[in-house]
C-alpha positions as CSV (number, residue, x, y, z in Angstrom):
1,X,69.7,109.6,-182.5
2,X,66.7,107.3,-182.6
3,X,66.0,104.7,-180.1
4,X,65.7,101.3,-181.1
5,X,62.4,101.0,-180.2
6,X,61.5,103.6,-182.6
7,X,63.2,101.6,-185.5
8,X,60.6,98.9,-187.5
9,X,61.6,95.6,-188.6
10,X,60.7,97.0,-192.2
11,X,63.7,100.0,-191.9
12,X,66.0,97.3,-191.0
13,X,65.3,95.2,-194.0
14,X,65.2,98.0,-196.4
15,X,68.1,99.6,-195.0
16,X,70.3,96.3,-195.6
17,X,68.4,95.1,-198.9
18,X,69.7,98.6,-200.4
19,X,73.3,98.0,-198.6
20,X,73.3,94.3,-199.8
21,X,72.8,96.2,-203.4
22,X,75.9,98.3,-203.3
23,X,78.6,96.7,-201.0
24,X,80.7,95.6,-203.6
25,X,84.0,93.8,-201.9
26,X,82.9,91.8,-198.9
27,X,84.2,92.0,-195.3
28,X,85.0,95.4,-194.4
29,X,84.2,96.9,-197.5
30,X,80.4,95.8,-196.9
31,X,80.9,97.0,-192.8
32,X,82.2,100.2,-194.1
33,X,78.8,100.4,-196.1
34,X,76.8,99.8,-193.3
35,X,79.0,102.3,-190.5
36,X,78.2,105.1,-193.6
37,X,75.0,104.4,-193.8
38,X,73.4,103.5,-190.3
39,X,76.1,105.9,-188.3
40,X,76.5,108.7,-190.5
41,X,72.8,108.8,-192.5
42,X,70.5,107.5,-190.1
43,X,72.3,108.1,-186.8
44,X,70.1,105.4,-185.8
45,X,73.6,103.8,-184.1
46,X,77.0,104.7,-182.7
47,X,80.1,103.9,-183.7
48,X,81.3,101.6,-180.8
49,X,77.9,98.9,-181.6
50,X,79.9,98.7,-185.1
51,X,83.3,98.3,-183.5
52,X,81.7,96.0,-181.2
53,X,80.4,94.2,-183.4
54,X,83.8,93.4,-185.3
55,X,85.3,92.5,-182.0
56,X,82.6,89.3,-181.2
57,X,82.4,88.7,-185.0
58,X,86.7,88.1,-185.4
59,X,86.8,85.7,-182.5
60,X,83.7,83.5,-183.5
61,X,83.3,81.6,-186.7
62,X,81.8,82.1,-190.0
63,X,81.6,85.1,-192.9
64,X,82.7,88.1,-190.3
65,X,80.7,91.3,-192.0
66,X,77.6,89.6,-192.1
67,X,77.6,88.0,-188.6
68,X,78.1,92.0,-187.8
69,X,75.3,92.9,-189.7
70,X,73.6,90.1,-187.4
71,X,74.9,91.4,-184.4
72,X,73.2,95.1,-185.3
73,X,70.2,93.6,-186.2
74,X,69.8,91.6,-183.2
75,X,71.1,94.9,-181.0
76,X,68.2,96.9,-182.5
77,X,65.4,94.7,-182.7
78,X,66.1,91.6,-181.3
79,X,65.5,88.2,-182.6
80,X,63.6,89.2,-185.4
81,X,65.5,92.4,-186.1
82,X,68.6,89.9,-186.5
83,X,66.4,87.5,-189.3
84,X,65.3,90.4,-191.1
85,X,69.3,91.9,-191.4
86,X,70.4,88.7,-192.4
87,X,67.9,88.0,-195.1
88,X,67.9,91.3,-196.2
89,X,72.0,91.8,-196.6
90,X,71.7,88.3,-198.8
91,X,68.6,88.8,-201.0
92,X,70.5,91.3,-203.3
93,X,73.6,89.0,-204.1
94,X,71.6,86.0,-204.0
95,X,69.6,86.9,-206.4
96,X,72.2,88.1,-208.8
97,X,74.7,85.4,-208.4
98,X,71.5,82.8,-209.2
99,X,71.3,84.5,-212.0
100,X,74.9,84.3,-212.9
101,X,75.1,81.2,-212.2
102,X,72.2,80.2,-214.4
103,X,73.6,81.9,-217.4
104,X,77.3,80.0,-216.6
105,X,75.5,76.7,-216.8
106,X,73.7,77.6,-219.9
107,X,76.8,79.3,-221.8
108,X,80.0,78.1,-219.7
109,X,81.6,81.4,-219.1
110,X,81.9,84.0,-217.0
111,X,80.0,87.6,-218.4
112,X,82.0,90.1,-218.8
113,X,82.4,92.1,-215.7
114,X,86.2,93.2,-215.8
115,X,86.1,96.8,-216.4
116,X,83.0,97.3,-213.9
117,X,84.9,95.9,-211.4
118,X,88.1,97.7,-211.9
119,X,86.3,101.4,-211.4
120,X,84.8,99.7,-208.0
121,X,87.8,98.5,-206.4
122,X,89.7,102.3,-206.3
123,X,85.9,103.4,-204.8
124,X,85.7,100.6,-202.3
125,X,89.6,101.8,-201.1
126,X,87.9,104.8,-200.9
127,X,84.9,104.0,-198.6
128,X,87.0,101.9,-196.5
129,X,89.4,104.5,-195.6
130,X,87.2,107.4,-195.4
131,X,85.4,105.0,-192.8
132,X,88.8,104.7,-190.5
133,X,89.9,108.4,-190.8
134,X,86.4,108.8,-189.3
135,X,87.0,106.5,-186.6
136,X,90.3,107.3,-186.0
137,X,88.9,111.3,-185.4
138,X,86.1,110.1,-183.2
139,X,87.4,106.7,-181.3
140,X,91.4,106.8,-180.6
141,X,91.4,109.8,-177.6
142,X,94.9,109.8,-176.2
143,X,98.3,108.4,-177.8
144,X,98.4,104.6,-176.5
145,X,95.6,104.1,-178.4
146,X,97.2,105.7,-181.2
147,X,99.8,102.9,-180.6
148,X,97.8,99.8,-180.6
149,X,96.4,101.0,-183.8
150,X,99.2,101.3,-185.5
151,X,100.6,97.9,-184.6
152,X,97.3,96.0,-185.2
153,X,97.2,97.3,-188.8
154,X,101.1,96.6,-189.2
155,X,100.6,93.3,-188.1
156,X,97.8,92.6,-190.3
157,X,99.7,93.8,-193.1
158,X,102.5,91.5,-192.9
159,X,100.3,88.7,-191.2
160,X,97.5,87.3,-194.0
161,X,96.9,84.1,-191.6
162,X,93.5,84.1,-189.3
163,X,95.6,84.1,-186.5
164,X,97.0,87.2,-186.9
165,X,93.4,88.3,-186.4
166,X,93.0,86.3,-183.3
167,X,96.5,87.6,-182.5
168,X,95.4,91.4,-182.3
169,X,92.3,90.7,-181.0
170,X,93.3,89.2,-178.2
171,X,96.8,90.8,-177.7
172,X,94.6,94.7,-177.8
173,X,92.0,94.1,-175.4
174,X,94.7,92.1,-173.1
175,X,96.5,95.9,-173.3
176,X,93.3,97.6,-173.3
177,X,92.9,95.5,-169.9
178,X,96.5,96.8,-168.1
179,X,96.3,100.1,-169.9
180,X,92.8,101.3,-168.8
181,X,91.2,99.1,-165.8
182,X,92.6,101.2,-163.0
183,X,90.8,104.7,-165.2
184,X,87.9,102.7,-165.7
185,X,87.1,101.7,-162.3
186,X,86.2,104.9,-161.0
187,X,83.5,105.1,-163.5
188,X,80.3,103.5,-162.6
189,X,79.7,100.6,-163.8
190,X,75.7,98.8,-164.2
191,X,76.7,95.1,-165.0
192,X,73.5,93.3,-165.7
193,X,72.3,90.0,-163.9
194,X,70.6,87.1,-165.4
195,X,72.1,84.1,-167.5
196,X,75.1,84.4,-169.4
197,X,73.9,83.1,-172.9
198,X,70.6,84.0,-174.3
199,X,68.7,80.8,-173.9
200,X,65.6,82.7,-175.8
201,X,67.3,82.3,-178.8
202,X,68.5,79.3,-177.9
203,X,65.6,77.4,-177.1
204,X,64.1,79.5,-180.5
205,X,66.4,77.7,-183.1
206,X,66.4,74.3,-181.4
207,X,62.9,74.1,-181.7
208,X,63.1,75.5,-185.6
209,X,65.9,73.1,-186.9
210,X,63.7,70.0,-184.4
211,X,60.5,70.6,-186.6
212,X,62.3,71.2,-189.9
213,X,64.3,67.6,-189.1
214,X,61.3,66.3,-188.3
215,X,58.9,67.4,-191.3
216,X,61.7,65.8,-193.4
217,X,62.2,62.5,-191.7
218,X,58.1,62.4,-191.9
219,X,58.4,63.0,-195.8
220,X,60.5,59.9,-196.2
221,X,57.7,58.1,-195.6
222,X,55.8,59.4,-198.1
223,X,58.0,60.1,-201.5
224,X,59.5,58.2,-204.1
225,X,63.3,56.8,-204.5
226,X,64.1,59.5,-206.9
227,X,62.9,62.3,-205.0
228,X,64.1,60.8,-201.8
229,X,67.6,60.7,-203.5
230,X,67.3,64.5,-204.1
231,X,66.2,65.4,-200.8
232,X,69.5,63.5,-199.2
233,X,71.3,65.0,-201.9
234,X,70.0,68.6,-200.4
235,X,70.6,67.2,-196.3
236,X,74.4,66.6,-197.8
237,X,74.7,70.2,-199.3
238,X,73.0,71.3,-195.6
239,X,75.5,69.2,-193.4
240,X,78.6,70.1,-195.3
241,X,78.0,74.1,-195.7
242,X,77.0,74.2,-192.3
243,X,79.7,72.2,-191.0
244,X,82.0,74.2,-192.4
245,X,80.4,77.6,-191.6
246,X,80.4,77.1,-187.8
247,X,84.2,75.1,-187.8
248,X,85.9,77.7,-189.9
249,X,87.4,81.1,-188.3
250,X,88.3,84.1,-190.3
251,X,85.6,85.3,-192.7
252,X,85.4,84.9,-196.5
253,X,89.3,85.0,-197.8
254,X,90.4,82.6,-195.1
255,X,87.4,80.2,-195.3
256,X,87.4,80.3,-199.2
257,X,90.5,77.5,-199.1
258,X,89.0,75.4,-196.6
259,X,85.9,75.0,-198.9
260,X,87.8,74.6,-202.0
261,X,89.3,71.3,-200.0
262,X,85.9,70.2,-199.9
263,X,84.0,70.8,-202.4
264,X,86.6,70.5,-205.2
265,X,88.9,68.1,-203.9
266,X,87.3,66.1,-201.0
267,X,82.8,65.6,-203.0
268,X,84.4,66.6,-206.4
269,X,81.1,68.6,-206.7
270,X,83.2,70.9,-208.9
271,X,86.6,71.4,-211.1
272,X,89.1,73.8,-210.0
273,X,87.9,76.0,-213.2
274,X,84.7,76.1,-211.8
275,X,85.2,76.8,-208.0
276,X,87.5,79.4,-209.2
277,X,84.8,80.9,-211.3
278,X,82.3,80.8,-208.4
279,X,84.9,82.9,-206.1
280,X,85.6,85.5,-208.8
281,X,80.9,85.6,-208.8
282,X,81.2,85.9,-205.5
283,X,84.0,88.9,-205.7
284,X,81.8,91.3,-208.6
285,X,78.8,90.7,-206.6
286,X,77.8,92.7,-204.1
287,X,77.4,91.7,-200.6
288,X,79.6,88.6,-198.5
289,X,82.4,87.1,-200.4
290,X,81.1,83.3,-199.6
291,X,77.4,84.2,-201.5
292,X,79.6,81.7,-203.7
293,X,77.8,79.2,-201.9
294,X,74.5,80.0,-203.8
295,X,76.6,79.3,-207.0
296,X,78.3,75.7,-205.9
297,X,74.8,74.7,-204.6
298,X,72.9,75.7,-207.7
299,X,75.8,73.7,-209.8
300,X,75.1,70.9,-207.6
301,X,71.3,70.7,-207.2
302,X,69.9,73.5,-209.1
303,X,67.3,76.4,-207.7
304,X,66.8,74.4,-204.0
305,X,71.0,73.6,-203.9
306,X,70.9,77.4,-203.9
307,X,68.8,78.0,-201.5
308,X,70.2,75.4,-199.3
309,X,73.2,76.1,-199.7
310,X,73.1,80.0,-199.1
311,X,71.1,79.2,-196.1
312,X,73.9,76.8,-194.5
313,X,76.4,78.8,-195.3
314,X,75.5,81.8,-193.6
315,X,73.0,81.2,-190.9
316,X,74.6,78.9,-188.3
317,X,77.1,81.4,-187.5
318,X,74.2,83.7,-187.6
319,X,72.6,82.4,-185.0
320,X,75.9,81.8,-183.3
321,X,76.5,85.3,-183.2
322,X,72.9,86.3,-181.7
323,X,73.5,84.2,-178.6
324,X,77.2,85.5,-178.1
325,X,75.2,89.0,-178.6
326,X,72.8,88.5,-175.7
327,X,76.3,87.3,-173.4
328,X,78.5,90.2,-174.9
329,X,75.2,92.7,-173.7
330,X,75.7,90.7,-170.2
331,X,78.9,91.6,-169.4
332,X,80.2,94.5,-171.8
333,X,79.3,97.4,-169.1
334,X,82.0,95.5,-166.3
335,X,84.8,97.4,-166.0
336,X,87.1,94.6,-167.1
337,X,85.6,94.5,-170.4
338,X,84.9,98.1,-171.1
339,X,88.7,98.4,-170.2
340,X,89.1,95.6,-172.6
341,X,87.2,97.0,-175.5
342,X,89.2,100.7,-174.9
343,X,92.2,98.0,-176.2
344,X,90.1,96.6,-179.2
345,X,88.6,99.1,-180.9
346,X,91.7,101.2,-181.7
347,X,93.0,97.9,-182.9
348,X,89.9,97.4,-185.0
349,X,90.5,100.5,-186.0
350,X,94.0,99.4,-187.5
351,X,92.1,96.2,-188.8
352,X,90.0,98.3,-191.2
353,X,93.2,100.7,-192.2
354,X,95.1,97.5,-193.5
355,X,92.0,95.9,-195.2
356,X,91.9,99.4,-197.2
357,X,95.7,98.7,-198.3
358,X,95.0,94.7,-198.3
359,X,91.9,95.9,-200.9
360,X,94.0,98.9,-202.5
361,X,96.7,96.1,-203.7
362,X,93.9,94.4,-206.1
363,X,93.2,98.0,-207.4
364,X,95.1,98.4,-211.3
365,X,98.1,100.9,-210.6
366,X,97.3,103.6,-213.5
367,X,95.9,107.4,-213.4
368,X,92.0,106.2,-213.4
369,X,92.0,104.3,-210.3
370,X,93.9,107.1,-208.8
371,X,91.3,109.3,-209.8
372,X,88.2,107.6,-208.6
373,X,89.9,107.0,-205.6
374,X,90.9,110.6,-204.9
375,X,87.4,111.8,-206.4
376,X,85.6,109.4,-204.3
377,X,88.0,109.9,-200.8
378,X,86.9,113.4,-201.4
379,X,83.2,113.4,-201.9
380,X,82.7,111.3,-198.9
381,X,84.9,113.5,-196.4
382,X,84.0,116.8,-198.0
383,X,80.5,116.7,-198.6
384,X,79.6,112.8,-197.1
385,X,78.0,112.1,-200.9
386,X,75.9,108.8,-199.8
387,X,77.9,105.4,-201.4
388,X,74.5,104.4,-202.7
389,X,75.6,106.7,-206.1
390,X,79.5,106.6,-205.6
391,X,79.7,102.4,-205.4
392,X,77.8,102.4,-209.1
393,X,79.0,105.6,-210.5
394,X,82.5,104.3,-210.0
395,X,81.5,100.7,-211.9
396,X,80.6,102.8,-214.8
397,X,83.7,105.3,-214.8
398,X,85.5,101.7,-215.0
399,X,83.7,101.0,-218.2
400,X,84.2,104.1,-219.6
401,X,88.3,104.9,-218.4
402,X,89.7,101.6,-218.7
């Protein structure tokens, strides 16, 4: 395995600019993606950062796969390793949704993407589950954790709320805590010292959003009414995504309704038709589910809406997640919390069996999705085919079988 300081800034942004390309499904569809290709590939990382990863992401707010990819990012590189992930995880879908949604304001309809998308949805079952029978082989090492797997997935099964999440989060590394701390504290521990938060980062952002208020508050000065008007038009887009980014818990399928209160029914920036559309964008695009944003924001204020909007979306609970990195990194190697994540991880585990089913359900029950499913299942457990040609491959059986 490679060391991190062995990894550049451009493998991390190629890496996830080629996983941004193929990570059809969002959430754990797009982490499955990334554990195939950075774990199993590369080797460049181990499981547990992954697993880790899910853990911090499921308890803070904001679209949950890519505030992992942030967390990766910023545990390989840093600070800038974290920018570079997060731009280059969004650059593919960003892109193509722009493009989308230029061609649904010129035309009004959706392109035709149905039959694509029903060949990817067996393959994505696929990935997802060939990613927790992996996990399961490697992580769960005695038959409690067995146990707390199980129930975590059962309960997210029957339990489609947010706080079921928070439920077996917190319930499995309270377990992992009674189960495991007396095992754990004959095991040396190296708990670093310093400040609890990372006030690097901190001090880094403050300073970039205090100069980016102030350029704009300078330009007022300067421009006329109508470009003024855009330009408040754009801080609205800013304050509202971003609001709701760093308030809402639960990634994309949880914070989709809360937006739709918003946008539709609270600024009326869309119709129901419309925000509907921008979902189902988000859905045949690869990448986060909420890359919807770029859609609503174009529709509201064209190429810089986009931008704006994309930006807000994503990157306050970006940089949320970096500074909850640098305290997780504090404190992970107590023996409380490594006793604590011995609880989680099996339940994470669970967590990505049940999004398999969760994603399985959308799949359409007839004899091709069963066979790009078993045909894909296979080829990654068998002979570990890279997704990169299945994820596509599958698209185009869809065409062709449907």
């Amino acid at each position: 395995m490679k060391t991190a300081g062995k990894i550049s800034l451009g493998y991390l942004f190629l890496t996830f600019l080629k996983i941004g390309s193929i990570s059809w499904g969002g959430f754990m569809a797009l982490i499955a993606v990334v554990q195939k290709q950075l774990v199993d590939k590369d080797k460049i990382i181990r499981e547990e950062m992954i697993l880790d990863g899910i853990s911090l992401a499921s308890v803070l707010p904001g679209p949950v796969a890519f505030n992992v990819v942030t967390y990766v990012g910023y545990q390989l590189r840093g600070l800038k390793g974290a920018l570079v992930s997060m731009i280059g995880i969004l650059l593919p879908s960003f892109i193509l949704i722009l493009i989308l949604a230029i061609g649904y304001s010129k035309y009004g309809e959706l392109p035709v993407f149905g039959k694509f998308f029903l060949g990817i949805l067996p393959a994505i079952t696929a990935v997802v589950l060939s990613v927790a029978v992996s996990m399961v082989q490697k992580q769960i090492k005695d038959y409690k954790q067995v146990i707390i797997c199980v129930l975590a997935g059962i309960t997210l099964l029957l339990v489609h709320a947010f706080y079921g999440t928070l439920l077996v989060i917190f319930a499995s590394g309270l377990l992992g805590y009674f189960l495991y701390f007396d095992s754990e504290r004959k095991v040396p521990t190296n708990l670093t010292n310093g400040l609890p938060l990372n006030f690097k980062s901190i001090a880094f952002f403050t300073a970039v959003f205090a100069f980016l208020g102030l350029g704009l508050w300078g330009l007022t000065i300067f421009i006329d009414a109508e470009t003024l008007s855009r330009i408040k038009l754009l801080q609205t887009i800013f304050l509202t995504f971003s609001g709701m980014s760093v308030t809402l818990f639960g990634g994309g399928y949880v914070i989709i309704p809360a937006i739709q209160q918003v946008i539709v029914n609270g600024l009326h920036w869309l119709t129901i038709n419309e925000f509907s559309d921008a979902i189902a964008m988000g859905q045949i695009t690869p990448g986060p589910i909420l890359i919807s944003a770029t859609f609503i924001g174009y529709h509201v204020a064209g190429f810089l809406g986009a931008c704006v909007a994309t930006v807000a979306i994503f990157f306050p609970p970006g940089i949320v997640m970096i500074i909850f990195s640098g305290f997780l990194d504090r404190i992970k190697n107590s023996t409380a919390i490594t006793a604590i994540f011995k609880g989680m991880r099996p339940a994470i585990i669970g967590m990505i069996i049940s999004s398999a089913v969760n994603i399985g359900k959308g799949a359409v029950l007839a004899w091709p999705s069963v066979a790009i499913f078993l045909v894909v299942f296979g080829l990654l457990l068998k002979f570990r085919v890279n997704i990169v040609y299945l994820i596509p491959l599958s698209g185009l059986a869809g065409i062709l079988l449907f």
